[in-house]
C-alpha positions as MATLAB code, in Angstrom:
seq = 'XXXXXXXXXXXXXXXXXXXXXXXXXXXXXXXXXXXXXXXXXXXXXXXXXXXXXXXXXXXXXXXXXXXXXXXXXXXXXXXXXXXXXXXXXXXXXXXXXXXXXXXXXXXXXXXXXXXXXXXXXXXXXXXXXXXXXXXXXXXXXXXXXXXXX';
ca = [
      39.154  145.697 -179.305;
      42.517  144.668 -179.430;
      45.253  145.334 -176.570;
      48.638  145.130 -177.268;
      51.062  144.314 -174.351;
      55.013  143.817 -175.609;
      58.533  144.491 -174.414;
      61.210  145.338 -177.093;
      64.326  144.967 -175.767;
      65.179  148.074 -177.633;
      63.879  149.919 -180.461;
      66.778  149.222 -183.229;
      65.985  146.810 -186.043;
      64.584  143.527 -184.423;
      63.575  140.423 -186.026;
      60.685  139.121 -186.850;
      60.631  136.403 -184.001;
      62.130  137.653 -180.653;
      62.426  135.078 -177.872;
      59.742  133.205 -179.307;
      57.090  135.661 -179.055;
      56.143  136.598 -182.899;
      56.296  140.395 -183.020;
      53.110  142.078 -184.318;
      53.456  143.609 -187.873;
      52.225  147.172 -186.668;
      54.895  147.071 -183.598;
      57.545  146.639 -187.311;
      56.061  149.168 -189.116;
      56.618  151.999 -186.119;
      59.853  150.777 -185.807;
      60.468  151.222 -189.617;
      58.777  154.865 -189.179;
      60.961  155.824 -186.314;
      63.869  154.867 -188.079;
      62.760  156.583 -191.227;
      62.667  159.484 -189.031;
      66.082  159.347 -187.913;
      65.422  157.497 -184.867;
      67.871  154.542 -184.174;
      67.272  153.679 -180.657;
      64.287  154.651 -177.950;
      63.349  152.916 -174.753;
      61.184  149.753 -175.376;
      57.817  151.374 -174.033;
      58.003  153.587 -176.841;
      56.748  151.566 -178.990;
      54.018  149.982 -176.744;
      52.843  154.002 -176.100;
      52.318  154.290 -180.449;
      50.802  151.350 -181.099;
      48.371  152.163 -177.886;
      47.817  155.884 -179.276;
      47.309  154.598 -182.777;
      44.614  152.103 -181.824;
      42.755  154.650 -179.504;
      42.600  157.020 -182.159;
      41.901  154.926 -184.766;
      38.442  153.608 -182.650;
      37.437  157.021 -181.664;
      37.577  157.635 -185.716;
      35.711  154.587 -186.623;
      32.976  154.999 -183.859;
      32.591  158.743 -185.540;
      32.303  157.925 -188.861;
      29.636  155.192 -187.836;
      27.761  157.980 -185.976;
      27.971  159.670 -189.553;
      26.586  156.460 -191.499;
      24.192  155.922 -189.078;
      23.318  159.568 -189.582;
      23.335  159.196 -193.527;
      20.880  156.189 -192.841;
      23.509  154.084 -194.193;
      24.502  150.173 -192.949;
      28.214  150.962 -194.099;
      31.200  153.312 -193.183;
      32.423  154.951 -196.238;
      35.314  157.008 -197.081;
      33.466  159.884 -196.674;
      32.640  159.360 -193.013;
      35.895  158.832 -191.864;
      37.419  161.813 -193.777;
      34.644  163.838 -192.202;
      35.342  162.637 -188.477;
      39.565  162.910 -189.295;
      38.384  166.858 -190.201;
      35.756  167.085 -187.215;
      38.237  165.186 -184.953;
      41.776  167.697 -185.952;
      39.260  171.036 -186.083;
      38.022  170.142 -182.607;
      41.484  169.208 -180.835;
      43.852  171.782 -181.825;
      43.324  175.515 -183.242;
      44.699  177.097 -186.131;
      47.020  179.759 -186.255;
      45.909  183.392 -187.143;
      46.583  184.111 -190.965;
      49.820  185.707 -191.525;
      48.054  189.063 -193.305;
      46.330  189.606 -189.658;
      49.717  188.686 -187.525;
      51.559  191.332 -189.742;
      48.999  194.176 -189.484;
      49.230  193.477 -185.466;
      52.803  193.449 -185.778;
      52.843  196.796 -188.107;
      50.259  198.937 -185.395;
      52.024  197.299 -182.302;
      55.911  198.745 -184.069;
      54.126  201.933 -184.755;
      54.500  203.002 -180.747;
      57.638  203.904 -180.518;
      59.404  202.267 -177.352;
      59.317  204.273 -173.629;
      62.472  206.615 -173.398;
      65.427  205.561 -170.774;
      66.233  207.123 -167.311;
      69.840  208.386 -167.438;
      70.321  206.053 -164.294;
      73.020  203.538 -165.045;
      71.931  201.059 -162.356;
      68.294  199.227 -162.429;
      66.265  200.174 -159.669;
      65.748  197.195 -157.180;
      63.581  197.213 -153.582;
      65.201  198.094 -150.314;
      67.278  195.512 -148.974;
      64.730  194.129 -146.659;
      62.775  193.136 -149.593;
      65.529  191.428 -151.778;
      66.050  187.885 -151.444;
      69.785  188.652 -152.087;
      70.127  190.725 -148.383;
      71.773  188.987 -145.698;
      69.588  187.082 -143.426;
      71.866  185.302 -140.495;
      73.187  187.119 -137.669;
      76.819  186.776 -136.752;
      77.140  185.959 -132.825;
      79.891  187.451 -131.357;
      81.984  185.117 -128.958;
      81.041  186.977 -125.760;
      77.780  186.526 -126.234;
      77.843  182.584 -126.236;
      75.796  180.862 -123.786;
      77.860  178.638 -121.388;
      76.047  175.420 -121.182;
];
């Protein structure tokens, strides 16, 4: 397993040594993504958070499709393992959306009921003032009624 621990002073174009330290060719190509994707500058842990998602997924993808070879009786991952735990993995961690047929015949039965009619009352009703967080809730002291201390 391989942990990645950098700081990027910033995520614009760096170089490929910075202070010394050689910066990893993955931590470049996110950069080169982010940019590609309009983004010129991002705090450094951005970067750091990416690579550390990309390796986490990519392991939980390789230790499926070896679950899959092992399954197959197999001694080696093949393509077909890992695009089977990619599908397995996506199906299993978000859902789909309804098709769009279904959506609109919900849409056509639910516009069908036509709409409640109006009271002819030009104010909304609201709670009695004791209720509304808008009512006054201080007392005013008059000055006769001031304790001498």
């Amino acid at each position: 397993v391989f942990w990645l621990s950098l700081s990027f002073p910033s995520c614009s174009p760096t170089k490929p040594q910075m202070e010394g330290n050689p910066v990893p060719r993955d931590a470049l190509s996110v950069e080169e993504i982010l940019r590609s994707m309009g983004v010129d500058d991002c705090e450094p842990r951005v970067i750091n958070q990416l690579l550390e998602f990309m390796q986490r997924y990519t392991k939980e993808i390789l230790l499926d499709a070896q679950l899959y070879c092992d399954h197959a009786k197999r001694t080696a991952i093949d393509a077909d393992d890992v695009r089977i735990a990619i599908q397995t993995r996506a199906n299993s961690s978000s859902t789909q959306p309804p098709p769009r047929e279904l959506m609109l015949e919900i849409a056509q039965k639910k516009n069908s009921q036509s709409l409640p009619v109006l009271s002819q009352k030009t104010a909304p009703l609201r709670p009695s003032h004791q209720y509304c967080f808008n009512a006054p809730n201080y007392q005013i002291r008059s000055p006769s009624g001031m304790d001498d201390d």
